[in-house]
matplotlib code that plots the C-alpha trace (Angstrom):
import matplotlib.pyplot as plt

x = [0.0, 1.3, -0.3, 1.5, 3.9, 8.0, 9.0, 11.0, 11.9, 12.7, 15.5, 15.7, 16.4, 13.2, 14.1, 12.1, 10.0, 10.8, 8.3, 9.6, 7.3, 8.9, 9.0, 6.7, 3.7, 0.5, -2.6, -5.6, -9.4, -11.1, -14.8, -15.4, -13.9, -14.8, -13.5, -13.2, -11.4, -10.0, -8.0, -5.9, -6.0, -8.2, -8.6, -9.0, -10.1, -10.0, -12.1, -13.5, -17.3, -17.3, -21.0, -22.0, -22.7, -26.5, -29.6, -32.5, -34.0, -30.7, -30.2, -33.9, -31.9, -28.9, -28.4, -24.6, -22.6, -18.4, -15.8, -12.8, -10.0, -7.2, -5.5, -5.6, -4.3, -3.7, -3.0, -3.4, -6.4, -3.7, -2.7, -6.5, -7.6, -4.7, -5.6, -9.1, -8.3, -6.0, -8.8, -11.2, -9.0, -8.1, -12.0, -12.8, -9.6, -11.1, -14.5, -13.6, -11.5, -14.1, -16.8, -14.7, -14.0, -17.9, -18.6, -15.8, -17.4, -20.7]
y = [0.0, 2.8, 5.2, 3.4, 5.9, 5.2, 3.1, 3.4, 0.7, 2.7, 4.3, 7.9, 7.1, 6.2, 3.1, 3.5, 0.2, -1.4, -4.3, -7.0, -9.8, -13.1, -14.6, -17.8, -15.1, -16.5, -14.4, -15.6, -14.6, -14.4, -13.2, -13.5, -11.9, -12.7, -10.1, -10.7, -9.7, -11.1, -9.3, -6.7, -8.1, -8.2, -11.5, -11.0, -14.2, -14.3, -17.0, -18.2, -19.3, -21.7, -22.6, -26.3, -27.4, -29.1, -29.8, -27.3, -30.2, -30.4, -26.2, -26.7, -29.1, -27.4, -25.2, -24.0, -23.7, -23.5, -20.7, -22.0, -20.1, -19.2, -16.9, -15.2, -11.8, -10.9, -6.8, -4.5, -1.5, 1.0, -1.3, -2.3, 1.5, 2.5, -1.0, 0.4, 3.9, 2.4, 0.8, 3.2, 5.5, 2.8, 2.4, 6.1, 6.3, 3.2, 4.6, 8.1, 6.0, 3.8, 6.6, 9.0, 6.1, 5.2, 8.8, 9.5, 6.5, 8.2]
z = [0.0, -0.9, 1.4, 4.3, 5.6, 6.4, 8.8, 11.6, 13.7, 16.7, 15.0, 14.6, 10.6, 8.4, 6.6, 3.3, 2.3, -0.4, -1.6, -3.3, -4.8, -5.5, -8.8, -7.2, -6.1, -7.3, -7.7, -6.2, -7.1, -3.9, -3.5, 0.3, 3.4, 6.7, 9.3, 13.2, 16.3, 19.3, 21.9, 19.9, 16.0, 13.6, 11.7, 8.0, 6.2, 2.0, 0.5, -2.5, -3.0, -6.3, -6.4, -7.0, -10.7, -10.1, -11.1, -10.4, -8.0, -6.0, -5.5, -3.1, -1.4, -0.7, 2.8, 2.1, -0.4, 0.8, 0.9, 0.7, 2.7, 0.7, 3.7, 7.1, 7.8, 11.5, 11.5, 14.3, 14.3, 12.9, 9.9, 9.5, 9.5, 6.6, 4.7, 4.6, 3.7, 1.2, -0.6, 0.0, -2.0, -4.5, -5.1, -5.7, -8.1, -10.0, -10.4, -11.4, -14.0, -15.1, -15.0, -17.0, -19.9, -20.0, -20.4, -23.2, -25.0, -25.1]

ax = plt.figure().add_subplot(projection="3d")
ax.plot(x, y, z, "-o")
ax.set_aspect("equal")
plt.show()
């Protein structure tokens, strides 16, 4: 995230971050989250919901469906707060994108 600011480590120098992604990194599409607490933390849990293939009989029958977990993230409040501003920001930045192409297409 970008709008994460320097860190410091309890230095008096900020050390600059510098993110690296390994070569291995594999996306994955995720279309769940699940959020909690306990104590301190907030538990941030990414899954993915792949509906059964069935008949039209069998979907009466069903009562859930599964989300897979593909990861936990454990961040404090402060990290939580910046991820969500971080995204927030992200969002509006994507819509006035999209909403500007749409429009220019017009």
């Amino acid at each position: 995230m970008s709008a994460m600011p320097e860190m410091t480590h309890g230095q008096s120098k900020p050390l600059t971050i510098r993110r690296v992604n390994p070569n291995n990194i594999q996306p994955e599409f995720v279309n769940d989250l699940a959020i909690g607490t306990a104590g301190v933390m907030f538990y941030l849990t990414f899954s993915r919901i792949q509906p059964p293939v069935v008949t039209a009989d069998e979907v009466q029958k069903l009562e859930t469906v599964d989300a897979i977990a593909s990861t936990v993230f454990v961040v404090t409040p402060d990290f939580f707060e910046a991820m969500a501003n971080a995204m927030k920001t992200g969002l509006d930045n994507y819509k006035t994108t999209t909403v500007n192409k749409k429009d220019e297409a017009s």
